[in-house]
N, C-alpha and C positions, 0 to 999 in steps of 0.2 A: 661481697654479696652480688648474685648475678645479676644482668639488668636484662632482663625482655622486655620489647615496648612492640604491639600491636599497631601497625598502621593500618587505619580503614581508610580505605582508598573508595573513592564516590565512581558515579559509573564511568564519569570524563575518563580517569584514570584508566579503566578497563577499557572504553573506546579509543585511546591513543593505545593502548596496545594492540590494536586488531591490525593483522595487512594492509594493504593499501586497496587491496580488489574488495575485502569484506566491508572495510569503511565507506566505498562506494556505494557497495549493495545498502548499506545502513541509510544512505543520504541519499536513495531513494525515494525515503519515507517525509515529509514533507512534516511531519510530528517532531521528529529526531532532530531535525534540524531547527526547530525550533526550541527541544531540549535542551540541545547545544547552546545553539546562542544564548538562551537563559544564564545557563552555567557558567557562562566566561566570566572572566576581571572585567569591570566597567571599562578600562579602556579599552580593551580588546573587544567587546561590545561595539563602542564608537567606530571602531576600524571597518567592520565586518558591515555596519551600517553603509560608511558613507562611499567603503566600494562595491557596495550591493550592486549598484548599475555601471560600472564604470567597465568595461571591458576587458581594455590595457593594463598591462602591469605598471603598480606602481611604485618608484624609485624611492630608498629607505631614508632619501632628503626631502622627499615631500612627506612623507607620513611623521618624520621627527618634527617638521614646522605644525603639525597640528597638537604638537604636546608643550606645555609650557616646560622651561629649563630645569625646572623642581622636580619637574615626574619623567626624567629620563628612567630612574630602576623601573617605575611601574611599565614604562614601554620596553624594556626590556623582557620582561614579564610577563607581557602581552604577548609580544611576537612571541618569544618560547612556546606559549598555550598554542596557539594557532598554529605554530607549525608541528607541533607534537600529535593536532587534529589532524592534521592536513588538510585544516581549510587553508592555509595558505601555502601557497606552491612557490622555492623560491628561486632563482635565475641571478646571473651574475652576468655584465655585460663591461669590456673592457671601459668604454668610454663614458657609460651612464652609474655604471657599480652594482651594489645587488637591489634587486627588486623584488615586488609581491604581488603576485596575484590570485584571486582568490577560486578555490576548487570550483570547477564549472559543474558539476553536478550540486552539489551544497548552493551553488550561487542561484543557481537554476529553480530549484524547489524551492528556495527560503523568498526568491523574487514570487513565485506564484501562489505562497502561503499568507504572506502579507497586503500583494494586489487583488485578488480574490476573497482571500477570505481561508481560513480553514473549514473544513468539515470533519465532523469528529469522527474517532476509530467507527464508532460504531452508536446508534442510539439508545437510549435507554427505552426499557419495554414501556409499554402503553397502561396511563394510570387506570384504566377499563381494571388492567392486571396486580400492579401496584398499590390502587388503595385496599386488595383486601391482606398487603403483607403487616404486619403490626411492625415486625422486625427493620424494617425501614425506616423508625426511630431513630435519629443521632444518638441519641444519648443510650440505646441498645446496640448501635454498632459500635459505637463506642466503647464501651462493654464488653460486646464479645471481641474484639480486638485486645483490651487492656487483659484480658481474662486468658487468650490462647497465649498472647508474648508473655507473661509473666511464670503461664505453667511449664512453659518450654525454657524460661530461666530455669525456674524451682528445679525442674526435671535435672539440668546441668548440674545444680549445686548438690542434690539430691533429691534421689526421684521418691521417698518415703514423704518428702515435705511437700509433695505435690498434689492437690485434694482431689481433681481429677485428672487422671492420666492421660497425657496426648495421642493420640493415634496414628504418630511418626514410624512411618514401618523403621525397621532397624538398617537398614541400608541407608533412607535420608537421614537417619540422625545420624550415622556415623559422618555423613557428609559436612551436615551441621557444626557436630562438634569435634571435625578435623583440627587439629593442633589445640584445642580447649582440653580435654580431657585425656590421661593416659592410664592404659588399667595392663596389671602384669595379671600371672599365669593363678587361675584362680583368687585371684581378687577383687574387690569390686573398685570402678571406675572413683577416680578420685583427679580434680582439677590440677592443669600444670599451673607454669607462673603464668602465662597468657592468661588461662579462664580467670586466675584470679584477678588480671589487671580487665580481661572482657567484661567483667561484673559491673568494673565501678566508670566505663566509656557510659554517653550520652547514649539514649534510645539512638538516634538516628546513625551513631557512628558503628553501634552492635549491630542495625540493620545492615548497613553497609557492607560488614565484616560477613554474618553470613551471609548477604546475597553473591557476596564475590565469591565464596567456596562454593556456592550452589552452581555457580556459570562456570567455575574456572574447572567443574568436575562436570560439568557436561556433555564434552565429547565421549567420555564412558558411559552417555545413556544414549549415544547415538541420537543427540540434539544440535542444534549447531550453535554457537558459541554468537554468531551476530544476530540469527533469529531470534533468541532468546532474550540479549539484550533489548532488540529493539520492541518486542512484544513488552519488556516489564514494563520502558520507556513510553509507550502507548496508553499502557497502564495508570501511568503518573496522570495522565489528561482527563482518565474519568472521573465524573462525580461522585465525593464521595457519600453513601449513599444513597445511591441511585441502581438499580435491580438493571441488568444486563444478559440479553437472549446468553445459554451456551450454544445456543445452535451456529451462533454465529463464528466459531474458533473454530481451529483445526484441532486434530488430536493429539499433537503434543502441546499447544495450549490448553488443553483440558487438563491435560495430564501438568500441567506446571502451578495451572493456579487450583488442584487439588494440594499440590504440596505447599502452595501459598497459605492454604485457608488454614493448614496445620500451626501456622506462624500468626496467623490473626490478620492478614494482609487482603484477605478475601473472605464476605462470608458465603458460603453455597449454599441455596435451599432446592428441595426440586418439589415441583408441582406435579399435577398431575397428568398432564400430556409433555408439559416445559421445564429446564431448569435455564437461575438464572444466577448468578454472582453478582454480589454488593460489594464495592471497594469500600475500604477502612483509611482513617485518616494515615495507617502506615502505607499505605500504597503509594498517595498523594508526594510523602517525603524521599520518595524515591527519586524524586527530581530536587530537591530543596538543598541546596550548599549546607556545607556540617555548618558555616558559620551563622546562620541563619536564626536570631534568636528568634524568632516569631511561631516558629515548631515547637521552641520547649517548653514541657510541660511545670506545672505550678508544684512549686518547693515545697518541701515539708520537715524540714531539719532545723533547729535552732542549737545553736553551741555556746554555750558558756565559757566566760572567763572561767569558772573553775572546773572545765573540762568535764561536764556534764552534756549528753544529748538528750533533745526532747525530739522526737519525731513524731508529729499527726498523722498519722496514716493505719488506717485497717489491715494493710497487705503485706502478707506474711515473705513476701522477694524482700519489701523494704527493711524486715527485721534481720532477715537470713546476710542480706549486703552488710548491715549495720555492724552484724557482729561477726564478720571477717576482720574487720579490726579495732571493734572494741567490744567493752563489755555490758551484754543486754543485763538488766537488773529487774525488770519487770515490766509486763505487757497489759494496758488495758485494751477494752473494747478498740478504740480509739488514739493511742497514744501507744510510743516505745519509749522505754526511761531507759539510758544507759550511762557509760564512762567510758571516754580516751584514759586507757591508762597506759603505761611502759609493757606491761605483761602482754595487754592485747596489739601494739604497735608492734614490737619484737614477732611476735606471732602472724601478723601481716608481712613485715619484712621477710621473713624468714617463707613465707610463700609466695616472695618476690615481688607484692606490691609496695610503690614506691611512696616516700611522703608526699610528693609533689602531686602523684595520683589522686589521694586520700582528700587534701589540701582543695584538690580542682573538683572532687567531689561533692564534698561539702557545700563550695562555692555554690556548684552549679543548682545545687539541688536546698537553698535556704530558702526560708518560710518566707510568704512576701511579708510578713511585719518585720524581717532582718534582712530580707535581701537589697534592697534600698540604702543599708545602711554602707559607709566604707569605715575598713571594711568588713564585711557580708560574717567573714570568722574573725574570730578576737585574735589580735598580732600575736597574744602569750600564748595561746594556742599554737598556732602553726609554727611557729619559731621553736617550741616545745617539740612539736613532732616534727620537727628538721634536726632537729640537736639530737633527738634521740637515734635517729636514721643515722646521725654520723658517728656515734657512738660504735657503728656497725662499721664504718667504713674507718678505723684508724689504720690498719694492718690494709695497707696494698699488697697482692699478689702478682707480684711478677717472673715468669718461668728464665727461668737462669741456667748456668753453666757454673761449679767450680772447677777451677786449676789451680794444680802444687806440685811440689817436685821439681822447680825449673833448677834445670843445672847449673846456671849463674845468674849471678844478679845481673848482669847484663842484658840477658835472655828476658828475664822477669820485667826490667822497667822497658824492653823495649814492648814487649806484651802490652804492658800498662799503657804506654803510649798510643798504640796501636788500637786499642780499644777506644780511649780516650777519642781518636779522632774521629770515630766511628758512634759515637756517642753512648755505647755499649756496656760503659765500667760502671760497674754499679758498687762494689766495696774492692779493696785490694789491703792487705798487711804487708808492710814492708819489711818487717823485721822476718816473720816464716816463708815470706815468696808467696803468699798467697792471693788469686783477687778471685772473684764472684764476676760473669759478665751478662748481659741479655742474652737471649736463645737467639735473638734476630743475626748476630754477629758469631755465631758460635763456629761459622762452616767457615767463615772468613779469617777467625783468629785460630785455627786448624789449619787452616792453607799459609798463614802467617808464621808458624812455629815450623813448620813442614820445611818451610822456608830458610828458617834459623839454623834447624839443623845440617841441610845442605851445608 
């Protein structure tokens, strides 16, 4: 069975891919580099601290005496982060060995944003304007946030299941659901293995996923690739909740966080001389580490020993995920009633989602009167959907080579050997001459026999 596994890569990951001249431009912003440091390993944290003022580079034996003996991999770890940022710059000197020191521009802003003080992107409009919005409710942005991410799920799974339709022109969605969906010649769009396994990823690791094909496709909208970044990044700092001049962005910031609002990451309203933008708690987790349990949202799944689910939930995403790999049985107001069985795991497998995925779903997503507990799924459960998964996997496929017809046994075992040492031999018959080898050694045991018959 095939295995695709989606990595969502957080923005770190996208800013150590940028040049070194764009990263600069980035760590001009005195925000970003506060992003950053947020984002780092706690050690790597400490590092970035305690040579904030320090000038001179400093030698890789003074910065290993600040770590205790135990946490040499985590400073391992550290330095890799850092230098993949390019906050740290590194130098080799015959007599001292190598050293670090830390980007003078990054070092420069992140000194002036902690002694001063930060000032924010921009402020929030004046509550003169504010108290008469209703929509500045938490619990309505809230709302319209949960309400545009889950129809732009629906939309993926299928856009019949979606009660109102998003207003994704067809070029951003295709952007959206790059590598999620593939549709042949007159047929309609139907999920690859990815979209299946992007269904059952954490909210913030799905946000993740499309904001990086949103940026990594922006040079084709004639945007720039670190503007963008450092604008979402900006983004992460405002309140959420809090009503924001558009006068104040440029126009392809207008133009981003209209494609934002499509996703529920912004909401837009316009007044009547002004418009302004609300960020959404998704905005905010744009800076937030995937590991970060304090973002995730409250469970709703209960699993039985006898392979029963209960899920409390109103929302027609969470019935549609449900029964990608089991079976719904009936829908109240309030409640999905279903079954892990073999027909609907097989039927999962077989659309590429793995048990281990299903397994972490579950976890992440149990009621808190079972999340508490360890652990969270009953053992007979998940041991049940691993045994079934391997059920799939007896039969490995590996691409091979036959050869026959050698004209002596001698010829034959020297083959055999010859493969043999190459680690290549996968069966051989000695009685008809015959053996089976990897495709990896095939060009090698060709040049071997070519050999022979010289």
């Amino acid at each position: 069975m095939p295995q695709v596994k989606i990595i969502a890569r957080n923005f770190m990951d996208m800013v150590a891919a940028l040049p070194a001249m764009k990263l600069d431009q980035l760590y001009q912003n005195a925000f970003i580099c506060e992003a950053i440091l947020r984002s780092l390993p706690p050690l790597a944290k400490k590092y970035v601290i305690q040579m904030l003022y320090i000038e001179e580079a400093v030698t890789t034996k003074s910065i290993e005496e600040w770590v205790l003996p135990d946490g040499l991999s985590k400073h391992k770890v550290a330095i890799d982060r850092l230098l993949q940022l390019r906050i740290f710059s590194e130098a080799f000197d015959r007599s001292s060995g190598t050293s670090y020191r830390l980007n003078p521009t990054f070092q420069s802003n992140l000194q002036k944003h902690i002694t001063c003080g930060g000032v924010l992107p921009r402020e929030p409009m004046p509550s003169s304007i504010t108290a008469r919005l209703p929509s500045l409710e938490d619990l309505a942005v809230f709302a319209f946030a949960l309400e545009q991410w889950e129809c732009f799920l629906l939309q993926l799974i299928n856009s019949t299941q979606a009660e109102k339709m998003t207003n994704i022109s067809p070029s951003m969605m295709r952007i959206f659901q790059r590598g999620l969906l593939t549709q042949r010649d007159k047929e309609p769009p139907r999920l690859t293995e990815s979209g299946f396994q992007f269904l059952l990823m954490d909210t913030n690791a799905q946000l993740w996923y499309i904001i990086r094909e949103y940026i990594s496709n922006s040079e084709e909208r004639d945007v720039d690739s670190a503007d963008l970044i450092s604008f979402l990044l900006e983004l992460s700092f405002h309140a959420t909740g809090e009503a924001y001049n558009m006068n104040t962005l440029t126009e392809v910031q207008r133009n981003t966080l209209k494609d934002l609002a499509d996703l529920g990451l912004v909401k837009l309203q316009q007044g009547r001389k002004e418009s302004w933008f609300i960020p959404t708690k998704l905005t905010t987790n744009l800076s937030v580490s995937l590991t970060d349990s304090s973002s995730r949202k409250e469970g709703f799944v209960v699993v039985e020993t006898n392979f029963r689910i209960y899920a409390y939930s109103t929302s027609k995403l969470h019935c549609e995920i449900l029964r990608l790999f089991s079976r719904i049985e009936y829908q109240l107001p309030n409640l999905i009633v279903g079954a892990i069985t073999k027909e609907s795991l097989y039927n999962a497998f077989d659309n590429g989602i793995t048990a281990d995925q299903i397994i972490s779903f579950l976890q992440q997503n149990a009621h808190p009167r079972v999340a508490e507990r360890v652990p969270s799924v009953p053992e007979n459960v998940t041991d049940q959907i691993r045994l079934w998964e391997s059920d799939l996997n007896r039969v490995e496929m590996t691409p091979a080579h036959f050869y026959d017809e050698f004209p002596t046994r001698d010829v034959f075992e020297a083959a055999c050997d010859f493969a043999r040492e190459y680690g290549g031999l996968l069966w051989e018959d000695s009685k008809k001459m015959r053996l089976v080898v990897k495709t990896d050694v095939h060009m090698h045991m060709r040049e071997h026999l070519r050999r022979q018959r010289q």
